[in-house]
Each structure stands twice: as C-alpha cells, then as structure tokens.
C-alpha positions, 0 to 999 in steps of 0.5 A: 500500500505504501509503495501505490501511495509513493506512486501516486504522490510522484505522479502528482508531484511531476503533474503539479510541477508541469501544469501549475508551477511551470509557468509561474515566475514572479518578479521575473526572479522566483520559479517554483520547483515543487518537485523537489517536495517529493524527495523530501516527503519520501519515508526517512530511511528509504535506501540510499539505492532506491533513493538514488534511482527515483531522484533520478527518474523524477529529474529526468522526467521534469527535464524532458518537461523543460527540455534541460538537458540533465539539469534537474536529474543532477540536482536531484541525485545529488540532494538524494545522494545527501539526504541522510547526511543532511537529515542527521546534520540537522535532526541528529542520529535516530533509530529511524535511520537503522529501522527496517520499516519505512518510517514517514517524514511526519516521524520528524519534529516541525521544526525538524522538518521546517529546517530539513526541507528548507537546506534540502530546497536550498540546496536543489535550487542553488545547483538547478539554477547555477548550473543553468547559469553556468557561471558566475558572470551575474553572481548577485542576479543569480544569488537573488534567483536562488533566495526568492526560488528557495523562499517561494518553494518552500513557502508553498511546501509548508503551507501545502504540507501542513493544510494537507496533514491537518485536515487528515 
C-alpha cells in the first residue's frame, strides 16, 4: 500500500510541477520547483539505492518537461545522494535511520522538518539554477534567483504540507 501511495504522490508531484508551477515566475526572479517536495516527503530511511534511482527518474522526467538537458536529474541525485547526511546534520542520529520499516517524514519534529526541507530546497535550487547559469558572470542576479526560488518553494511546501496533514 505504501509503495501505490509513493506512486501516486510522484505522479502528482511531476503533474503539479508541469501544469501549475511551470509557468509561474514572479518578479521575473522566483520559479517554483515543487518537485523537489517529493524527495523530501519520501519515508526517512528509504535506501540510499532506491533513493538514488527515483531522484533520478523524477529529474529526468521534469527535464524532458523543460527540455534541460540533465539539469534537474543532477540536482536531484545529488540532494538524494545527501539526504541522510543532511537529515542527521540537522535532526541528529535516530533509530529511524537503522529501522527496517519505512518510517514517514511526519516521524520528524516541525521544526525538524521546517529546517530539513528548507537546506534540502536550498540546496536543489542553488545547483538547478547555477548550473543553468553556468557561471558566475551575474553572481548577485543569480544569488537573488536562488533566495526568492528557495523562499517561494518552500513557502508553498509548508503551507501545502501542513493544510494537507491537518485536515487528515
């Protein structure tokens, strides 16, 4: 059941990345990359291989949407590939990294996962952004880019997030 649930939330991410947010820009600076939500909502001791693999996948697909190039696919693996360093940088070293049940995100504390989601989103954003740039020519446009992407992605998760999980 859990691996249907999984599905469907990538299917929606993906759906909700293409027909919602990718058109929206605002002040010509801030672009919503929803997507990225997914790899953080993923349960917290999911295989890094696993992990790996679906990082993969969802920046492939979201680049065949934006015609990219393997933008998305390399911010995406490498967010999953430090997904767990990140997790025990910010939430500490728990039995849900040894557990062998998949335990969900909702295991974390809020401000536990408002902090991980927001490096996580920061991260992804920051190597999306950079490397579409590829360079260092406009830092202060691109640094700007970064912070009002990473503000408005993030703004959307928690409230999407938290709406959704209260009215459970």
């Amino acid at each position: 059941m859990l691996v249907v649930k999984e599905i469907l939330k990538f299917i929606v991410f993906v759906l909700l990345q293409f027909f919602v947010f990718k058109g929206l820009v605002l002040f010509d600076s801030a672009m919503v990359f929803i997507y990225v939500a997914f790899l953080i909502l993923l349960p917290v001791n999911i295989g890094k291989g696993y992990l790996l693999i679906i990082a993969y996948v969802l920046g492939c697909i979201i680049d065949m949407l934006y015609n990219t190039g393997g933008v998305h696919a390399f911010a995406c693996v490498f967010v999953a590939y430090f997904r767990s360093i990140i997790m025990v940088k910010i939430v500490g070293e728990r039995d849900f990294l040894t557990n062998t049940t998949l335990v969900p995100i909702s295991y974390l504390k809020w401000n536990d996962l408002a902090v991980y989601s927001l490096v996580m989103i920061f991260i992804h954003h920051g190597l999306v952004l950079f490397v579409e740039a590829s360079s260092f020519h406009l830092f202060f446009t691109l640094l700007k880019k970064i912070i009002l992407s990473t503000l408005l992605t993030y703004f959307i998760f928690i409230s999407f997030h938290y709406l959704l999980k209260s009215s459970k």
